[in-house]
C-alpha positions in Angstrom: 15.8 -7.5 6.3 13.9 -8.6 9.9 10.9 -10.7 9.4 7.7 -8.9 10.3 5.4 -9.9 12.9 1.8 -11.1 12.5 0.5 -7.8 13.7 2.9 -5.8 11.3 1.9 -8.0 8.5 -1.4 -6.9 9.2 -1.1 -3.4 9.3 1.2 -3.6 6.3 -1.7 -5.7 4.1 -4.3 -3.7 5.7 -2.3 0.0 4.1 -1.4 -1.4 1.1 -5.0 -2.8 0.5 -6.4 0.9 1.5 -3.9 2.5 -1.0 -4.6 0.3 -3.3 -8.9 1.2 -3.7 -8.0 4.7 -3.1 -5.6 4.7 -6.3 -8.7 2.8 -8.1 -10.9 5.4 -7.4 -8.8 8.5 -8.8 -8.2 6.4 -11.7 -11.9 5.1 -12.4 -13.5 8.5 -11.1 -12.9 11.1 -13.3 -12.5 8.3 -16.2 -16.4 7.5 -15.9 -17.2 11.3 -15.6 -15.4 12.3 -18.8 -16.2 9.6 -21.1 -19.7 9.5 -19.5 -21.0 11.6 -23.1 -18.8 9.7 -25.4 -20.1 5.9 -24.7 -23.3 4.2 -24.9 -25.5 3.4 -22.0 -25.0 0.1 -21.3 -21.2 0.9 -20.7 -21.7 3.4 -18.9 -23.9 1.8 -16.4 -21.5 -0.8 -16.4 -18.6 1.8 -15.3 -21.1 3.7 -12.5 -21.8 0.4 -11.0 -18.2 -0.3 -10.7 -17.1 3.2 -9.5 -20.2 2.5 -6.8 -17.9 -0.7 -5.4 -14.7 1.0 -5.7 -15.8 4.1 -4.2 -16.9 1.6 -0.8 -13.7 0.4 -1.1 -11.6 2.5 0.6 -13.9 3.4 3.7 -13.9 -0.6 4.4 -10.3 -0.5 3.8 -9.9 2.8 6.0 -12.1 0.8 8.7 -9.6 -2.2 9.1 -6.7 0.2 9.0 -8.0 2.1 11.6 -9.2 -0.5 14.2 -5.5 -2.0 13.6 -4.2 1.1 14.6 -6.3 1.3 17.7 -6.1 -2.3 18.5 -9.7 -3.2 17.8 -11.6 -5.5 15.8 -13.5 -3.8 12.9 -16.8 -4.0 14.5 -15.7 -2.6 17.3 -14.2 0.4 15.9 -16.7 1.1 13.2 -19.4 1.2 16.0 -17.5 3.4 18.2 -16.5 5.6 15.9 -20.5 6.1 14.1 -20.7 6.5 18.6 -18.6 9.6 18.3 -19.8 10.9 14.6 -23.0 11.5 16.9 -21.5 12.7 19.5 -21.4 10.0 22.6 -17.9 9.3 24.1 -18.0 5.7 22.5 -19.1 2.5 23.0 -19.6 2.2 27.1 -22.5 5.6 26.5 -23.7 3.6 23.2 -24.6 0.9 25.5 -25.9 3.6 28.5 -28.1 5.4 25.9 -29.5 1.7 24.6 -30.0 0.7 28.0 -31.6 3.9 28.4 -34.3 3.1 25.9 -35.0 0.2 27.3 -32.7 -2.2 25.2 -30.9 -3.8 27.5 -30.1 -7.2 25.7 -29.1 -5.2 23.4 -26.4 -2.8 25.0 -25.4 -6.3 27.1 -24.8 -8.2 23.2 -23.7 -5.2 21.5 -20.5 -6.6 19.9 -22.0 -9.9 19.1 -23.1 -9.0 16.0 -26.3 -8.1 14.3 -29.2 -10.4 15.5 -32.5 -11.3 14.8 -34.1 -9.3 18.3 -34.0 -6.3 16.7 -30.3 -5.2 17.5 -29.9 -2.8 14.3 -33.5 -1.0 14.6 -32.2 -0.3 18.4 -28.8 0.7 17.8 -30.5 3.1 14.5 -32.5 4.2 16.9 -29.5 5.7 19.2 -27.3 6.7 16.2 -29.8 7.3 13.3 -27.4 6.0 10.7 -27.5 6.7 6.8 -27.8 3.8 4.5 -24.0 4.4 4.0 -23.4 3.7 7.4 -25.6 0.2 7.8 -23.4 -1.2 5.1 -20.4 0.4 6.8 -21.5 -1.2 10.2 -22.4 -5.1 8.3 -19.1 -5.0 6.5 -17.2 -4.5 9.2 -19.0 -7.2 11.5 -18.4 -9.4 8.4 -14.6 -8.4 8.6 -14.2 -9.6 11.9 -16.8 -12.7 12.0 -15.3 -14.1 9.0 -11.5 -13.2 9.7 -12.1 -15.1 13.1 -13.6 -18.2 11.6 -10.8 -18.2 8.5 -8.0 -17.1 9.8 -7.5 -14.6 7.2 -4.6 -11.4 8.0 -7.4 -9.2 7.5 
């Protein structure tokens, strides 16, 4: 057996993490819906708020994958691809359309990170992004942030 490389080793952890959440989600899924009637309240909240983190799971998950496969950081990827959802050709018309509106620092800073100028109201402004996607967007600047300061495979 050959010793993987770091980037394999990387892609590896990143699939098996993904397969992993998506397996916890078609077990705890249909599992809350069924026994939903049968338990009291309390449990039941207990088991929505957990299938509400599991079901997140797996689009985070599918986020690191995919920027591994396209040889980007998660920021970067999630950003361009919420760029495409909406139609734009990625990140370089992202930053035309913010410069556009008159956000230049913001187009210039763009994969920096979320700041205090204003940087998500501008970019929400181009891309007009569900609650969904904001937390898709921070998790994945969190991904690569913190992976760059730990020097975690992930």
């Amino acid at each position: 057996m050959t010793k993987m490389t770091r980037e394999e080793r990387k892609l590896f952890d990143a699939q098996a993490d993904h397969e992993a959440w998506s397996l916890a989600h078609e077990i705890l899924e249909p599992w809350v819906r069924t026994t939903k009637p049968i338990v009291s309240d309390e449990l039941t909240q207990v088991m929505e708020k957990a299938l509400a983190h599991v079901e997140m799971e797996p689009n985070r998950t599918r986020d690191v994958l995919g920027s591994l496969q396209a040889g980007m950081a998660p920021h970067e990827y999630v950003v361009s691809e919420l760029a495409r959802s909406r139609g734009l050709a990625g990140l370089e018309e992202l930053k035309e359309r913010l410069r556009a509106a008159g956000y230049d620092n913001t187009a210039d800073k763009l994969l920096e990170g979320p700041r205090e100028d204003g940087w998500g109201e501008h970019v929400n402004e181009i891309l007009q992004l569900t609650g969904e996607e904001q937390v898709r967007i921070a998790w994945a600047f969190a991904q690569t942030f913190f992976c760059r300061s730990s020097g975690s495979l992930t």
